[in-house]
N, CA and C atoms as a LAMMPS dump frame, in Angstrom:
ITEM: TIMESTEP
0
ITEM: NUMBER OF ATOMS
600
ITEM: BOX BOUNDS ff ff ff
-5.0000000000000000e+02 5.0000000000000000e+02
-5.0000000000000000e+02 5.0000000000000000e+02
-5.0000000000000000e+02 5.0000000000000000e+02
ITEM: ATOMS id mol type element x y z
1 1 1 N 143.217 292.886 4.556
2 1 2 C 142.242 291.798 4.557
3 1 3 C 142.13 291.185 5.944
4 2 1 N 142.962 290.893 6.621
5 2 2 C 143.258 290.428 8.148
6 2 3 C 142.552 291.105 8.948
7 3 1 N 142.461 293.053 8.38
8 3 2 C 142.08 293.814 9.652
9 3 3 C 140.755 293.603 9.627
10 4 1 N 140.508 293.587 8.294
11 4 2 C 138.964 293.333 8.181
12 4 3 C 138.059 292.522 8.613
13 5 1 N 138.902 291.032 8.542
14 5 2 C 138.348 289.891 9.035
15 5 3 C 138.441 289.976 10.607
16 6 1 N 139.696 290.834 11.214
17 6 2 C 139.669 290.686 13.023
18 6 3 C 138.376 291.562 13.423
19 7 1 N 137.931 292.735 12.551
20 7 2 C 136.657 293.565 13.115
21 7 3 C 136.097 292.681 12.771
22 8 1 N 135.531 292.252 11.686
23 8 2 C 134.155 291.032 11.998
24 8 3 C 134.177 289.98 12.416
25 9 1 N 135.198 289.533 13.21
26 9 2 C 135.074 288.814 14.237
27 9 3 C 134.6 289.269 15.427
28 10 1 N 135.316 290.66 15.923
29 10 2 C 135.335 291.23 16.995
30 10 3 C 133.645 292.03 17.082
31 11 1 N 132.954 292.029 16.041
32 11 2 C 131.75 292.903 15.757
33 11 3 C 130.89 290.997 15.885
34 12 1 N 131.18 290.481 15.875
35 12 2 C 130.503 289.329 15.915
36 12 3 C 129.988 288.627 17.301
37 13 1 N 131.379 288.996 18.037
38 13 2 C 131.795 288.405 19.355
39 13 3 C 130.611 289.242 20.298
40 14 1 N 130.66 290.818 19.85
41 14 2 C 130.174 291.759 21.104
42 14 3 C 128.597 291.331 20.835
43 15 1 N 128.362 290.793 19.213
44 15 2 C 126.564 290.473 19.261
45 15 3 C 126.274 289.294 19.617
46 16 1 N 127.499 288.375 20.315
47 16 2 C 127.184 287.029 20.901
48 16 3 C 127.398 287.595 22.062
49 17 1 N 127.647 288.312 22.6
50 17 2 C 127.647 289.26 24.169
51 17 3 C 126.259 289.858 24.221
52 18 1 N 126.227 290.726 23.403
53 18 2 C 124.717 291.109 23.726
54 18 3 C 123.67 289.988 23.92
55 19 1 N 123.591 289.19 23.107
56 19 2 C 122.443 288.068 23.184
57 19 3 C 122.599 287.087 24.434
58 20 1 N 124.154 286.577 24.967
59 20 2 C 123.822 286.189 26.129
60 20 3 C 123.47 287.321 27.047
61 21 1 N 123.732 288.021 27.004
62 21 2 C 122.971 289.247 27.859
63 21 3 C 121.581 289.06 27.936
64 22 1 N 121.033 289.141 27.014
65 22 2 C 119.786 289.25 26.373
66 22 3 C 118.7 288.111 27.211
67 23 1 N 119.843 286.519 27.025
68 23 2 C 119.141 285.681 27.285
69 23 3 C 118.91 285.312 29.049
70 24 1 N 120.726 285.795 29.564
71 24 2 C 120.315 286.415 30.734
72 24 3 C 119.565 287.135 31.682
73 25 1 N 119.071 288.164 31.003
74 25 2 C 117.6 288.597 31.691
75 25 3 C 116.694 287.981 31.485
76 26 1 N 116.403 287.143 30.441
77 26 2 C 114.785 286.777 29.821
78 26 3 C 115.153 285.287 31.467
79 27 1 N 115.934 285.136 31.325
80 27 2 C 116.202 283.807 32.675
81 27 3 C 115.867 284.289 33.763
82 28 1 N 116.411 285.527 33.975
83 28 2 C 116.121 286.224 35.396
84 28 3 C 114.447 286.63 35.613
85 29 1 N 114.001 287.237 34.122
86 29 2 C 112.228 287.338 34.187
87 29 3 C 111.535 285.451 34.676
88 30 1 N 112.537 284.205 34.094
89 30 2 C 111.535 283.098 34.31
90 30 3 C 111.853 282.771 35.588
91 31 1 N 112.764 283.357 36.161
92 31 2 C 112.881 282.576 37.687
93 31 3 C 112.294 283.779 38.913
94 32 1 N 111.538 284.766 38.225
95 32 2 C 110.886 285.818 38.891
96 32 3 C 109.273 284.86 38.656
97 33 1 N 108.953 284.528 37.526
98 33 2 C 107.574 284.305 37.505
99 33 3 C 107.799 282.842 38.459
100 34 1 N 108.203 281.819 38.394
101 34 2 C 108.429 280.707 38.757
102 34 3 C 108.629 281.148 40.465
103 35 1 N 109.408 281.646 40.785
104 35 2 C 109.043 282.149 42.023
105 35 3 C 107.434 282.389 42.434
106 36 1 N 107.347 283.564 42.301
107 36 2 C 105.547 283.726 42.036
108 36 3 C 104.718 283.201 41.911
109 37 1 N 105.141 282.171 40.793
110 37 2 C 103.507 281.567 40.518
111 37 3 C 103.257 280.938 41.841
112 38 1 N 104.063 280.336 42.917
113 38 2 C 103.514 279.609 43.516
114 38 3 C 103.29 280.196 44.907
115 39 1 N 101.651 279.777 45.473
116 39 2 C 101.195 280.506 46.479
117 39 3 C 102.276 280.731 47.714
118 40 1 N 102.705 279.604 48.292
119 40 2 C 103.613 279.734 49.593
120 40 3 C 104.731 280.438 49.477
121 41 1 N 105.329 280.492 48.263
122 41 2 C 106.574 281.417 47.942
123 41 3 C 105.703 282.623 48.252
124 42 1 N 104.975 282.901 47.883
125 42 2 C 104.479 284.665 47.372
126 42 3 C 104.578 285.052 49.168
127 43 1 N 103.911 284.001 49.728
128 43 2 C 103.508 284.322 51.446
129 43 3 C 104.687 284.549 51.937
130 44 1 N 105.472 283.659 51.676
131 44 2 C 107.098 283.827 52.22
132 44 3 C 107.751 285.446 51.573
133 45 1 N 107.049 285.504 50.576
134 45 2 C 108.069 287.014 49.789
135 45 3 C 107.618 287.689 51.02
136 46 1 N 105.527 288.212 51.481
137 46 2 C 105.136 289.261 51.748
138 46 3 C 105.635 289.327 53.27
139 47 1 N 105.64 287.979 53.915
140 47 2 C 106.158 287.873 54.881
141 47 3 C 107.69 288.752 55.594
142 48 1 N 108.336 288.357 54.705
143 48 2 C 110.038 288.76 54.933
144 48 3 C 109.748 290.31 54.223
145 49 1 N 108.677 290.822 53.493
146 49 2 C 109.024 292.122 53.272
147 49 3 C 108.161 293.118 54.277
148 50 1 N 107.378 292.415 55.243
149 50 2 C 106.514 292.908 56.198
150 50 3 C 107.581 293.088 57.612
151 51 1 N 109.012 292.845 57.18
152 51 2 C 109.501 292.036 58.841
153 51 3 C 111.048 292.951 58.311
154 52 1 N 111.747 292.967 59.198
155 52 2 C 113.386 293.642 58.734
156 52 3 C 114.373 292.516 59.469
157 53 1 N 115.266 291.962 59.127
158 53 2 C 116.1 291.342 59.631
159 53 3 C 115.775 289.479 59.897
160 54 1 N 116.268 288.595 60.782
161 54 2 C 116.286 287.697 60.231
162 54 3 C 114.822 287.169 60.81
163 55 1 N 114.362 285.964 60.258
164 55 2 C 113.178 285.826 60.544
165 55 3 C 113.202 284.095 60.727
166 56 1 N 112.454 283.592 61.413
167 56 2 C 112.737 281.69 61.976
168 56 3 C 111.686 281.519 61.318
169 57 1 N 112.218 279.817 60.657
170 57 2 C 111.691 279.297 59.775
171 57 3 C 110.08 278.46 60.785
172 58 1 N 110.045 278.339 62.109
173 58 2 C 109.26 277.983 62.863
174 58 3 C 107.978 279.222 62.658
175 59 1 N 108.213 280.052 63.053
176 59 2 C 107.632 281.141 62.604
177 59 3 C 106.444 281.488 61.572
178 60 1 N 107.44 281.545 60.28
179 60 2 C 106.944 281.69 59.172
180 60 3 C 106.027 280.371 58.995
181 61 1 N 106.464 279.496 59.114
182 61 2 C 105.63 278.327 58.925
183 61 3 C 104.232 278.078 59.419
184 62 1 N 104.176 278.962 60.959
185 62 2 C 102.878 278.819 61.936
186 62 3 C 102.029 280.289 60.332
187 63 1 N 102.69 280.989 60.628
188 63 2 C 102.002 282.586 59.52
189 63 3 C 101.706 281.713 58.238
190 64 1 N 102.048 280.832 57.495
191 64 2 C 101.774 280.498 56.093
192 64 3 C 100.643 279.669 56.461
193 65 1 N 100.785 278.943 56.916
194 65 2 C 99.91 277.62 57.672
195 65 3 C 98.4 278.85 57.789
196 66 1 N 98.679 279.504 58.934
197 66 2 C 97.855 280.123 59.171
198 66 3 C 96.791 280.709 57.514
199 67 1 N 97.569 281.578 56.902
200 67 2 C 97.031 281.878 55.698
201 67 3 C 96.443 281.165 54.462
202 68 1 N 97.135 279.647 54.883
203 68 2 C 96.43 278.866 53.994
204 68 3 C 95.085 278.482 54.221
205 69 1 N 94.982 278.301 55.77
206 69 2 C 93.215 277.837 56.487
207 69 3 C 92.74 279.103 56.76
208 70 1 N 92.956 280.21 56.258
209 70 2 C 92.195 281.407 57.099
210 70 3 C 91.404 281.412 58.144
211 71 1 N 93.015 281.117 59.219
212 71 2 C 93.007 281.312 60.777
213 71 3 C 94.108 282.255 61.205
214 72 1 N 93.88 282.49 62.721
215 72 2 C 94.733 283.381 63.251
216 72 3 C 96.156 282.862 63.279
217 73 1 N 97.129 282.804 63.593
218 73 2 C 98.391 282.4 63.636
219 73 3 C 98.574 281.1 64.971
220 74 1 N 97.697 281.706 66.312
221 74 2 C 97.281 280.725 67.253
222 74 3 C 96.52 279.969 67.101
223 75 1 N 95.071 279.42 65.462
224 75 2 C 94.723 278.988 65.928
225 75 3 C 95.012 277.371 64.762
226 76 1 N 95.994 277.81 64.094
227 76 2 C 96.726 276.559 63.399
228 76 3 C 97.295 275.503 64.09
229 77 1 N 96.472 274.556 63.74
230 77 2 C 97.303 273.041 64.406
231 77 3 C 98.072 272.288 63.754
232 78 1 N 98.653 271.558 65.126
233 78 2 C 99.921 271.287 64.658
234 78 3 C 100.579 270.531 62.993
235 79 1 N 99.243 270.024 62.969
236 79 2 C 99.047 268.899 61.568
237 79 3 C 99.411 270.442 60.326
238 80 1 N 98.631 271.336 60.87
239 80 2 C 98.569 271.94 59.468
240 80 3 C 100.248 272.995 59.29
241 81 1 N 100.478 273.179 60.218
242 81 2 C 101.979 273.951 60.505
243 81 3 C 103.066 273.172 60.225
244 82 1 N 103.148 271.36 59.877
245 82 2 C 103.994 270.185 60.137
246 82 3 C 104.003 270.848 59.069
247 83 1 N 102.682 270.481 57.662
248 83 2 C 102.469 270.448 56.682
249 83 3 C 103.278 271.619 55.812
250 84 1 N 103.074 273.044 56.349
251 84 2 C 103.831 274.172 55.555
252 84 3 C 105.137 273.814 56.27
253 85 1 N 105.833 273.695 57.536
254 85 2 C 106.911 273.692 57.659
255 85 3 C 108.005 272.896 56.635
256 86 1 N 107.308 271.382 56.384
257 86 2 C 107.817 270.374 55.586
258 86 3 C 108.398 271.275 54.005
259 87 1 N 107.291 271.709 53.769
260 87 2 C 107.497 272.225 51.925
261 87 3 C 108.216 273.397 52.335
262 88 1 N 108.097 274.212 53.061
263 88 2 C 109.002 275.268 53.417
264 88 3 C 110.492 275.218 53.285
265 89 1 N 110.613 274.309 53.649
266 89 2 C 112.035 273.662 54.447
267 89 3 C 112.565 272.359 53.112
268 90 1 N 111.89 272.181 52.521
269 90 2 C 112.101 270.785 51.65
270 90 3 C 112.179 271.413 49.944
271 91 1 N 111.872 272.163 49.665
272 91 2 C 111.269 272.891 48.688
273 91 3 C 111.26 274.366 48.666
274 92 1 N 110.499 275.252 49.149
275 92 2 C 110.369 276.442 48.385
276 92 3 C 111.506 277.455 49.014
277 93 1 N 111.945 277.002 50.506
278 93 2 C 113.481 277.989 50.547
279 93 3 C 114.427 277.817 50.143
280 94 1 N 114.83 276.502 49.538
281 94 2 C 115.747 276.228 48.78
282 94 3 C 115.778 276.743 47.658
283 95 1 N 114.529 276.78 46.465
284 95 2 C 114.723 277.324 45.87
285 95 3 C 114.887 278.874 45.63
286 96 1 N 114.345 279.681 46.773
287 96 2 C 114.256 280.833 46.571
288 96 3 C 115.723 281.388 46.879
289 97 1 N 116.514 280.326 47.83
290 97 2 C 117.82 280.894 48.307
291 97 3 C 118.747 280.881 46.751
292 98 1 N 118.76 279.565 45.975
293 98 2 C 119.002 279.598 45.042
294 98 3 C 119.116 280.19 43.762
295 99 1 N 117.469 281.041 43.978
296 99 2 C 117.353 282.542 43.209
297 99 3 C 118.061 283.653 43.706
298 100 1 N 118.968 283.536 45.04
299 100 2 C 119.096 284.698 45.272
300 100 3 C 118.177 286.238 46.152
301 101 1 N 116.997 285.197 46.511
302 101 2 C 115.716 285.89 46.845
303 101 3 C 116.187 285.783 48.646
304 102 1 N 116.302 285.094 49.144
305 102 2 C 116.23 285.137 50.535
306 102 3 C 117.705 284.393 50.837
307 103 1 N 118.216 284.348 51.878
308 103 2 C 119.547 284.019 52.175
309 103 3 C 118.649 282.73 53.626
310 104 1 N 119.02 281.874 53.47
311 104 2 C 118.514 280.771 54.316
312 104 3 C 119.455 279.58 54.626
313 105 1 N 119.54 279.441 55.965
314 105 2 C 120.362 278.786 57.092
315 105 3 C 119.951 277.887 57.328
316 106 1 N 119.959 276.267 56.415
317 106 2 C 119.136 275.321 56.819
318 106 3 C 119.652 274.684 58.592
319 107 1 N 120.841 275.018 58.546
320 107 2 C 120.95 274.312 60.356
321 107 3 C 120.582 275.627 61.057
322 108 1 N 120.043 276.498 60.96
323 108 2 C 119.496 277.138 62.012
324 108 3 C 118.149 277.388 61.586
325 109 1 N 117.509 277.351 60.603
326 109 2 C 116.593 277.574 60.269
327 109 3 C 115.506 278.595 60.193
328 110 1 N 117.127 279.546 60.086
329 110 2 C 116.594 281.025 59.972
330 110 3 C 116.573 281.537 58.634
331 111 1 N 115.729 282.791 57.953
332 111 2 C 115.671 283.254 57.133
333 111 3 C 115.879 284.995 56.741
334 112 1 N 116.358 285.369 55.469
335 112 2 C 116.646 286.385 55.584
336 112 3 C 116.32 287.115 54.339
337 113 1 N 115.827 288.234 53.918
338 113 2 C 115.39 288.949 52.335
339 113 3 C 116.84 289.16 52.445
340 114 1 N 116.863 289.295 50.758
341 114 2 C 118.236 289.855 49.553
342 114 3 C 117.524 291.271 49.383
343 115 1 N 118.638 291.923 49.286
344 115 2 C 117.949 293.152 47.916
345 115 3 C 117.001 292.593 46.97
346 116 1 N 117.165 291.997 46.346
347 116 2 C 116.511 291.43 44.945
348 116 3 C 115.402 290.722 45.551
349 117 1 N 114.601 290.493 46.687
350 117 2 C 113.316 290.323 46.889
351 117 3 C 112.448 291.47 46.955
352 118 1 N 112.945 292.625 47.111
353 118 2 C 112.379 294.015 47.392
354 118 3 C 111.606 294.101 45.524
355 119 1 N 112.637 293.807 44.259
356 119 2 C 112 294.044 43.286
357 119 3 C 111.092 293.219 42.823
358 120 1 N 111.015 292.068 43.626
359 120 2 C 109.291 291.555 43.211
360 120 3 C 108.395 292.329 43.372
361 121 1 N 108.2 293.09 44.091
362 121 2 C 106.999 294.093 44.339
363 121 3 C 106.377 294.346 42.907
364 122 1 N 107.244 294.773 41.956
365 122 2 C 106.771 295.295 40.802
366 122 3 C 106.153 294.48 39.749
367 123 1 N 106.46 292.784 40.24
368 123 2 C 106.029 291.539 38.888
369 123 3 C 104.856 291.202 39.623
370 124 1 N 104.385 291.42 41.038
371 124 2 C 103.442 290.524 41.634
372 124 3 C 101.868 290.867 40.519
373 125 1 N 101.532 292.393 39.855
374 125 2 C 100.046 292.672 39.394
375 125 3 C 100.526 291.766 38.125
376 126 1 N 101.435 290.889 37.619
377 126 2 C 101.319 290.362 36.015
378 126 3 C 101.154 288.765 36.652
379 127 1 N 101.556 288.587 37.566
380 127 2 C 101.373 287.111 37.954
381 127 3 C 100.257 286.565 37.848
382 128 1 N 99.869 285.21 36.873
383 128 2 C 98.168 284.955 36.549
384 128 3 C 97.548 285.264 37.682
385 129 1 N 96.239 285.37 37.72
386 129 2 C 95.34 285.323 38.967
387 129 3 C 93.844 285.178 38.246
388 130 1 N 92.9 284.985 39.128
389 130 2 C 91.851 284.717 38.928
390 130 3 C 90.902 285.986 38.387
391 131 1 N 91.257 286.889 38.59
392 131 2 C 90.515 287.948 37.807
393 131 3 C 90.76 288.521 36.635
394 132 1 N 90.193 289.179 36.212
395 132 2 C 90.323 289.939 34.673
396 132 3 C 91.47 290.993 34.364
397 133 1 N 92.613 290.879 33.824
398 133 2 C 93.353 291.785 33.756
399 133 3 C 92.986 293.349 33.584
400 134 1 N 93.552 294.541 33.958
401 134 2 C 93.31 295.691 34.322
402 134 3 C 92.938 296.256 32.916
403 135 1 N 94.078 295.602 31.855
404 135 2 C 93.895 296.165 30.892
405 135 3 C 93.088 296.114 29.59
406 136 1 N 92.592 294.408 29.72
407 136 2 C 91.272 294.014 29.204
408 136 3 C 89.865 294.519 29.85
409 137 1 N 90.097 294.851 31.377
410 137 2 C 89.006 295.846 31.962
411 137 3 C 88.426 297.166 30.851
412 138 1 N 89.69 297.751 31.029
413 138 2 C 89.755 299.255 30.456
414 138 3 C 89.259 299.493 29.255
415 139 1 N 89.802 298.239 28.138
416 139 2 C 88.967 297.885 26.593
417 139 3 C 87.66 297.93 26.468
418 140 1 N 87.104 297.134 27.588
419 140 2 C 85.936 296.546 27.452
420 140 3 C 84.858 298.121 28.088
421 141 1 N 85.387 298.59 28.956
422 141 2 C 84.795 299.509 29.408
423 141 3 C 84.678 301.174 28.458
424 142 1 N 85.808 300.899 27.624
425 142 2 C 86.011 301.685 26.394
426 142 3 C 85.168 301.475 25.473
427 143 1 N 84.994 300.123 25.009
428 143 2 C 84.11 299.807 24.31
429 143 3 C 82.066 299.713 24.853
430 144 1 N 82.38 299.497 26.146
431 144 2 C 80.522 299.895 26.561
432 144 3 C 80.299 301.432 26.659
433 145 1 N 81.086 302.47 26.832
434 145 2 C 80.503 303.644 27.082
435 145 3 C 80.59 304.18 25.324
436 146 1 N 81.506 303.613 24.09
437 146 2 C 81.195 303.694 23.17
438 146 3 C 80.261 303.138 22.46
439 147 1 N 79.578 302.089 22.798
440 147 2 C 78.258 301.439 22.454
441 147 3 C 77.393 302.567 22.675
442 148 1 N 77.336 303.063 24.077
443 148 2 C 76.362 303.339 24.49
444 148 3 C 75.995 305.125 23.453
445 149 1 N 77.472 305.509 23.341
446 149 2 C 77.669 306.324 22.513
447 149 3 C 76.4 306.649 21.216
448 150 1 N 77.119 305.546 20.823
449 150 2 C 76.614 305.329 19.54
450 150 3 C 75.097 305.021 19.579
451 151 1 N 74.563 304.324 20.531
452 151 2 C 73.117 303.735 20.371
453 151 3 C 72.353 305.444 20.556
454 152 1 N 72.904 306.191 21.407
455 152 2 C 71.976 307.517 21.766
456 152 3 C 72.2 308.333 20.577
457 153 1 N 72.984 308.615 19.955
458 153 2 C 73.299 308.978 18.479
459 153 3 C 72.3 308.741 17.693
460 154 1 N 72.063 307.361 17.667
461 154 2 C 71.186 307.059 16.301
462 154 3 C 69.878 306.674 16.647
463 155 1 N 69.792 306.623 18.187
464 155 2 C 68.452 306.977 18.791
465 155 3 C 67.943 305.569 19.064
466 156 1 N 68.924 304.639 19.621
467 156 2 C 67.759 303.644 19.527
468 156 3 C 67.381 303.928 21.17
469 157 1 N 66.315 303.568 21.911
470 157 2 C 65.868 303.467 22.66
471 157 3 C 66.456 302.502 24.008
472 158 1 N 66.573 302.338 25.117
473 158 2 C 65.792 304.204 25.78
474 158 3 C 67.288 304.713 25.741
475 159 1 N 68.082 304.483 24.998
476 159 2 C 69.695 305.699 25.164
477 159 3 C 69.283 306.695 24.066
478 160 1 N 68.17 306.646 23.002
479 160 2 C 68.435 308.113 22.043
480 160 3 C 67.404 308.924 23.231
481 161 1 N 66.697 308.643 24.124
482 161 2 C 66.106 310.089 25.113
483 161 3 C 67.209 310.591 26.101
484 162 1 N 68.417 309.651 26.264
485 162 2 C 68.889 310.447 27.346
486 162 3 C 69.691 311.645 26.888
487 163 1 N 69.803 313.159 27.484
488 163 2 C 70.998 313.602 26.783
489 163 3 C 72.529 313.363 26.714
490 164 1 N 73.022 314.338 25.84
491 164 2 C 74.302 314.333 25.978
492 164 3 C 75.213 314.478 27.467
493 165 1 N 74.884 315.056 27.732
494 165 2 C 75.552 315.755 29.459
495 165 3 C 75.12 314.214 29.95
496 166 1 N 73.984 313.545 30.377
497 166 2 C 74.001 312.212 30.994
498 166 3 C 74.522 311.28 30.777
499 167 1 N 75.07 310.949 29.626
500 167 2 C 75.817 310.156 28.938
501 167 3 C 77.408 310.35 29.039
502 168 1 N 77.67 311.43 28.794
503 168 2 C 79.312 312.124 29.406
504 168 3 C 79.231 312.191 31.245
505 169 1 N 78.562 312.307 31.831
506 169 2 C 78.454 312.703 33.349
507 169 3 C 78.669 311.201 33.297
508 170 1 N 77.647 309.876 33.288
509 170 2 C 78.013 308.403 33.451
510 170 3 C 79.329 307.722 32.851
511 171 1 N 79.585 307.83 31.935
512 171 2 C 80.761 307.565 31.131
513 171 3 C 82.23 308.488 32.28
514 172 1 N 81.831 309.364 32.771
515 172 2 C 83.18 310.184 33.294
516 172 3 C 82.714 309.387 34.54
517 173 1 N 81.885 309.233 35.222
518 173 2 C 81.743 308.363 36.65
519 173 3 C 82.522 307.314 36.376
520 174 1 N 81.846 306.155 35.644
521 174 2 C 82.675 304.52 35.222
522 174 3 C 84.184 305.135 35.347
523 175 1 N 84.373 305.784 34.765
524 175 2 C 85.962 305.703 34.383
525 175 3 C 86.918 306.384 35.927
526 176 1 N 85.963 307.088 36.448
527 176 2 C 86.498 307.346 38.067
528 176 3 C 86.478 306.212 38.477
529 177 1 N 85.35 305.761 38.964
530 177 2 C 85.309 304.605 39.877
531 177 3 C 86.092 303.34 39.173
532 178 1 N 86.181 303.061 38.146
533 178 2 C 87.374 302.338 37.757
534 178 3 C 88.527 302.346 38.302
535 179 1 N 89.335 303.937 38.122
536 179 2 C 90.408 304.189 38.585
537 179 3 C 90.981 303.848 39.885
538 180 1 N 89.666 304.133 40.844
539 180 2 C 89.952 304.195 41.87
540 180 3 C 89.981 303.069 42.776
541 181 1 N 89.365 302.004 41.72
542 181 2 C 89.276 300.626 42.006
543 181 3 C 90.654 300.021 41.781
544 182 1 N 91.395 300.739 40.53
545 182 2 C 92.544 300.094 40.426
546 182 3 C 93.259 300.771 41.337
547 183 1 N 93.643 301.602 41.979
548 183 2 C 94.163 302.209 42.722
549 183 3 C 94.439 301.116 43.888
550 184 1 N 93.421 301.49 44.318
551 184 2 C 92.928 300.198 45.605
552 184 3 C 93.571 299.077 45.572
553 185 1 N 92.997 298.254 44.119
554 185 2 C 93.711 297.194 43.832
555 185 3 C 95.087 296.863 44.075
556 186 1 N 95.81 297.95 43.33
557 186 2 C 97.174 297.822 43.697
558 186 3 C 97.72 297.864 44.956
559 187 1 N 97.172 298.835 45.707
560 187 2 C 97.974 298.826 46.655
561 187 3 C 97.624 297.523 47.949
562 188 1 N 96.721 296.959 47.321
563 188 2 C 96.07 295.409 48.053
564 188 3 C 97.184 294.335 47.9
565 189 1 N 97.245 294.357 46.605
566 189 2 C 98.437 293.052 45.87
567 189 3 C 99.494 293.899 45.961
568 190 1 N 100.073 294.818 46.372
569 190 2 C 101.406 295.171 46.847
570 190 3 C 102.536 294.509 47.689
571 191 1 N 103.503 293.283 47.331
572 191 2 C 103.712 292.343 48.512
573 191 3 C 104.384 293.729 49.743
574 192 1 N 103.967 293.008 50.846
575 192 2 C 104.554 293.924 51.95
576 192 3 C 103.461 294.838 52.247
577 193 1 N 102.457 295.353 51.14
578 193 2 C 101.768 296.623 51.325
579 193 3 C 100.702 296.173 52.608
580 194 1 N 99.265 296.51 51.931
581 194 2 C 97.858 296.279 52.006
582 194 3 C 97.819 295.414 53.377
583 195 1 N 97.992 294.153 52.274
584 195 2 C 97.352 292.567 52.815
585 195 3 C 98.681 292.173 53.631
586 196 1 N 99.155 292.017 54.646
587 196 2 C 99.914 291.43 55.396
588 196 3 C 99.461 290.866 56.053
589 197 1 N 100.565 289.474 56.22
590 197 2 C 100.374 288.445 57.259
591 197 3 C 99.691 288.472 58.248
592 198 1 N 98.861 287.501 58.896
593 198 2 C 98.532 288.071 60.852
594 198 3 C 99.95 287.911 61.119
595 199 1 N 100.333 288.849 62.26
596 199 2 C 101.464 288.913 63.059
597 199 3 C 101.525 286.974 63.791
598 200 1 N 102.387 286.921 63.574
599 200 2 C 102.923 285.243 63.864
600 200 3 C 103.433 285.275 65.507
């Protein structure tokens, strides 16, 4: 009876192991999005993954500044460089050092990527944004070349004159040029890729 009761304890213990496990990653996914969501972090990720080794917080600050007014890196003033340096330095490297994302030297005010900033690369296409997700694209575009399907089928006008072959030839175009749009896409929002900083 004892042995019985020590395995279901011990069978109990390893599924309160798994679940902090469990809850452990789901923490590590919210302090990946929370990172992300916010614009100057993301600049700071693409920044330090555009660059190898350590990088000054003077620096980065003129490059974010810069990206926020879409200007060159020279032609940010001083007001607007105070402005990112302040939150830089007050706020978002702290927290990111805290994640583990960048290693940061507030008395020198240098900065540095972790390993574990390299795997943002892969959360940046789920991070909200202003456009239409890829995969509600793909539905919707599934669903118009099947409309269109169907309307030439049963003939309503002007899709029952076109033929078959024109209808498969357009339908196989959309779905190229889709692709190749997402293609593109990605490798645009790639941090580090595409879109990099102006050189600071």
């Amino acid at each position: 009876m004892n042995t019985e009761l020590l395995e279901r304890t011990q069978s109990q213990d390893a599924t309160d192991e798994d679940s902090d496990r469990d809850r452990d990653r789901e923490l590590s996914r919210e302090v990946v999005f929370e990172m992300l969501s916010n614009q100057r972090r993301r600049y700071v990720v693409d920044y330090l993954l555009a660059r190898e080794g350590l990088a000054e917080l003077r620096d980065l600050s003129r490059t974010v500044a810069a990206r926020e007014n879409d200007k060159r890196p020279e032609a940010v003033t001083a007001e607007e460089r105070r402005r990112a340096y302040n939150a830089l330095q007050q706020v978002h490297l702290p927290k990111m050092n805290d994640a583990g994302l960048v290693e940061y030297d507030a008395d020198r005010s240098t900065l540095a990527a972790t390993d574990d900033l390299e795997e943002l690369q892969v959360y940046l296409e789920v991070v909200p944004g202003n456009e239409i997700p890829w995969s509600q694209y793909y539905v919707l575009l599934g669903l118009l070349c099947g409309s269109v399907t169907i309307a030439a089928w049963a003939g309503t006008p002007p899709f029952g004159n076109l033929p078959g072959l024109a209808i498969a030839a357009g339908a196989s175009l959309l779905v190229t040029v889709s692709g190749v749009a997402h293609v593109y896409h990605n490798r645009e929002m790639r941090l580090g890729g595409g879109d990099r900083p102006p050189s600071a």
